[in-house]
N, C-alpha and C positions, 0 to 999 in steps of 0.2 A: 851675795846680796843682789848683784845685778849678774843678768844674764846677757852678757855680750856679742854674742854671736845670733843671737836671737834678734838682740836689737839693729847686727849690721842686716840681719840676713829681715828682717821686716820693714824697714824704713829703708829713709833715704839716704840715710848716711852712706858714704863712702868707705870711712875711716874711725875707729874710735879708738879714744886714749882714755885711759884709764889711772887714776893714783888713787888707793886706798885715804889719802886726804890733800890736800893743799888751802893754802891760805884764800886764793881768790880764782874761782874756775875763772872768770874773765882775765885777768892776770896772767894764770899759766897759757890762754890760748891768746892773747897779743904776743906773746914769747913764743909759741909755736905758729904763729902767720910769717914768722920772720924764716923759718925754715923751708928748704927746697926739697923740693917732692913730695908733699904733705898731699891727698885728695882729698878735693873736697865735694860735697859737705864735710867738714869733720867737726864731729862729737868731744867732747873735752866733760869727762864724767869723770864723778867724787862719791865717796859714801860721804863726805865729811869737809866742810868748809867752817875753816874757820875765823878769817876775816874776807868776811861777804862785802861789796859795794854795792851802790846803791845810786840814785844822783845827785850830784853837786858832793858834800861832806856827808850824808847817809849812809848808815852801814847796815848789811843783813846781820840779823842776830836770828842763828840755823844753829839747832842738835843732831845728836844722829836720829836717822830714818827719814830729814829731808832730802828732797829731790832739789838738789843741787846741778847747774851743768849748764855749759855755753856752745854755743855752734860757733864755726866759722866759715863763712859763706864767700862764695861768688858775687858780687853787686852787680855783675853782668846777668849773672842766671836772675835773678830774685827781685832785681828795683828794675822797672819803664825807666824811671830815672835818675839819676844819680841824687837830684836836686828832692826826690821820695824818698832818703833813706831815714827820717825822722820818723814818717808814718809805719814804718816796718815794728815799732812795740808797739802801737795799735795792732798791729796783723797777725802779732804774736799773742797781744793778750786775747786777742777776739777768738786763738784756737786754741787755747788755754779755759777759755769760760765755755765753749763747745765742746771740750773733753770733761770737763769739771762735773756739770751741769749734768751728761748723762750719769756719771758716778753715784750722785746725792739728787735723784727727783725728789720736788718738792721743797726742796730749797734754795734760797737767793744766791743764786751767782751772778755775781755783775764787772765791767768793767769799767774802772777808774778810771778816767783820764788823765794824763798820757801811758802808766806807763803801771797800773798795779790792778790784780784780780780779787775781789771781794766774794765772800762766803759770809752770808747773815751779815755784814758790812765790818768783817772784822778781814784783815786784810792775808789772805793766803798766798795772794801771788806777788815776787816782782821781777821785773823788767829791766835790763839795762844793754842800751845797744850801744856799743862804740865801734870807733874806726881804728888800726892801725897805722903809725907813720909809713909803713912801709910792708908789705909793696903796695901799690895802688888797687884798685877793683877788690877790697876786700872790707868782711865789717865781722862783728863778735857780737851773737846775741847772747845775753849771759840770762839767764833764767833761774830762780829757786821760789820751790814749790812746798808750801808744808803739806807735806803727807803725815808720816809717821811719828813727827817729833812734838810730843804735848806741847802745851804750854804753861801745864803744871808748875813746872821749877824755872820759868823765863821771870826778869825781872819784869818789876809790877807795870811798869811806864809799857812794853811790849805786849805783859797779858791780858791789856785792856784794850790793845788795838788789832791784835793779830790771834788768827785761827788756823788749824790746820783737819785735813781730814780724819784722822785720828779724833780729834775732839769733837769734833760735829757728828760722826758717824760710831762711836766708840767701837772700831773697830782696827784691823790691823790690814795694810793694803799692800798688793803688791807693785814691789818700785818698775822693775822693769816692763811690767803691764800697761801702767800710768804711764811712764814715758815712752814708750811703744806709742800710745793714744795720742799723749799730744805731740809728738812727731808725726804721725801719720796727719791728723788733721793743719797742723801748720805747713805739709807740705802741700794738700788742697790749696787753703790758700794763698801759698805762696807763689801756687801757679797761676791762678787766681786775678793775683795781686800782679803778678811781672807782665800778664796777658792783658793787663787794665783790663779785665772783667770782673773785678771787685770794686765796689762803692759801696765806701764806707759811711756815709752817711744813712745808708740801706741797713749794711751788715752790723752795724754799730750800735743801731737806737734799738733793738730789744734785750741790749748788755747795759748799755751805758748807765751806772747809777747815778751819773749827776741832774737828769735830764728831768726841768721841772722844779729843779731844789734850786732857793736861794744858797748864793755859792759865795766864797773869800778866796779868790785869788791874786796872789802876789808872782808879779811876774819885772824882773828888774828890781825899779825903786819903785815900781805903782803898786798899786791895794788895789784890786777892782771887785765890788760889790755888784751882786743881780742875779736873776733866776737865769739858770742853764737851760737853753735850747737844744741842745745836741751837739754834736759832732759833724764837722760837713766833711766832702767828700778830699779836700785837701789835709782832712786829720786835724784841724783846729779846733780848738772847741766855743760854741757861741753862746754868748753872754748878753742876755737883753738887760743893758743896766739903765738907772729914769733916763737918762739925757739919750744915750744911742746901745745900737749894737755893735757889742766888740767880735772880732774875730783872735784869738788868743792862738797862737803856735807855740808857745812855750809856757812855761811856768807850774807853778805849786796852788794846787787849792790847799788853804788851810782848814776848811771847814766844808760842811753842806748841811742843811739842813733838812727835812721830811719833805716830801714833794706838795707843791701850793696848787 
C-alpha cells in the first residue's frame, strides 16, 4: 500500500515506522518519543487506525484507504518559539489545503480554524498536535486524511459532516503520492514558519472558511457570537461580535454560517 522507501528517500523524514494498524498513530509515536536513538523527523504510518483522537473527547472515525499518520518533530528545528507551538496545526492544515487543492481544481478547499481541512465544507482533514512528558524539545503532529475511505457505510451523524477524496473525485488515489505532497509542502513551511517568514494572517485568508461567516463559538464556559475576520498572525482567530472584537486562541466553533 505505501511505498516507504520512496517516502524516506523524497521528503524529509529521517525515519519511518511502519504497523500494518494501530489503535492511535498519535499514541504509538508519544510511545516512541520516549525512546533513544529514534531520528527525527520520524514518520509513524498505518494503513489502518482504528481508534483515531481528535481534541478534547473527539474521536476519528477512519476505514481503510485513509491516510492516517503522525510526525515527530524537533521544537528546536520547526517553532521560533516554544510559546508558537499551538499555531503549528495552522501550518499544518495550511500545507494540507495547498496539497489538497492542486489535487481537485475547481473545488472548495479550505481551512477551519484551529485545527480541520474542508472539501465542499464537509470535513476531510484533521489535526492533532500534542506534546510529550518526556523528553523535552519534542511535539507529535498526528494527521488523518480521507483519501480512499467512502463514506458510503460511515454512520449517518459522520456522513453528513465528512468527505473524502474518493467521493468527491470518484476516483481511486494513490496514498503514498498524497503524502509524499503534503510532506514535501509542510516541510516549506515549516521552514517558513521556524525562519518567522510565514504570516499567517497572509498565508491563511485565502483558506480560511470562516472568514466573513456569522460564527458560534464556545471556548471554556463562554458562547461567543459574531462574524469572522480572519486569522491574525499570532494563529487566533477574530471575531467582531456587537459590543467588541475578540481575539480567540482557543476553542470550538460550533457552527458558521454562509458569508454576509
Amino acid at each position: 500500500m505505501f511505498d516507504l522507501e520512496r517516502i524516506q528517500a523524497e521528503t524529509f523524514v529521517a525515519e519511518v515506522a511502519y504497523r500494518e494498524e494501530v489503535a492511535s498513530t498519535n499514541d504509538w509515536t508519544l510511545e516512541l518519543a520516549r525512546e533513544t536513538g529514534r531520528r527525527l523527523p520520524l514518520l509513524a504510518l498505518t494503513a489502518r487506525q482504528t481508534h483515531g483522537r481528535g481534541r478534547g473527547t473527539n474521536r476519528w472515525w477512519s476505514a481503510a484507504g485513509a491516510l492516517t499518520f503522525s510526525l515527530l518533530l524537533d521544537t528546536r528545528q520547526v517553532l521560533p518559539a516554544i510559546q508558537r507551538l499551538p499555531q503549528l496545526s495552522l501550518v499544518c492544515g495550511l500545507s494540507v489545503c495547498e496539497t489538497l487543492a492542486s489535487l481537485v481544481p475547481g473545488r472548495e478547499v479550505r481551512l477551519k480554524w484551529p485545527n480541520d481541512v474542508l472539501l465542499d465544507r464537509g470535513k476531510i482533514c484533521g489535526i492533532l498536535v500534542e506534546s510529550p512528558a518526556s523528553p523535552p524539545d519534542r511535539c507529535v503532529v498526528g494527521v488523518g486524511i480521507n483519501v480512499n475511505n467512502s463514506f458510503a457505510d460511515a454512520p449517518a451523524d459522520v456522513r453528513e459532516r465528512a468527505t473524502s477524496l474518493a467521493d468527491a473525485a470518484a476516483v481511486s488515489w494513490d496514498l503514498t503520492s498524497i503524502l509524499a505532497g503534503v510532506l514535501l509542502q509542510l516541510q516549506r513551511r515549516l521552514c517558513d514558519f521556524a525562519a518567522e517568514r510565514l504570516r499567517l494572517r497572509t498565508a491563511c485568508h485565502p483558506w480560511c472558511a470562516l472568514t466573513g461567516s456569522f460564527i458560534v463559538v464556545t471556548t471554556g464556559k463562554q458562547r461567543i457570537e459574531g462574524v469572522c475576520r480572519g486569522i491574525d498572525d499570532d494563529g487566533a482567530l477574530v471575531v467582531e461580535t456587537p459590543k467588541e472584537v475578540r481575539r480567540l486562541v482557543s476553542g470550538v466553533v460550533e457552527s458558521f454560517s454562509s458569508r454576509i
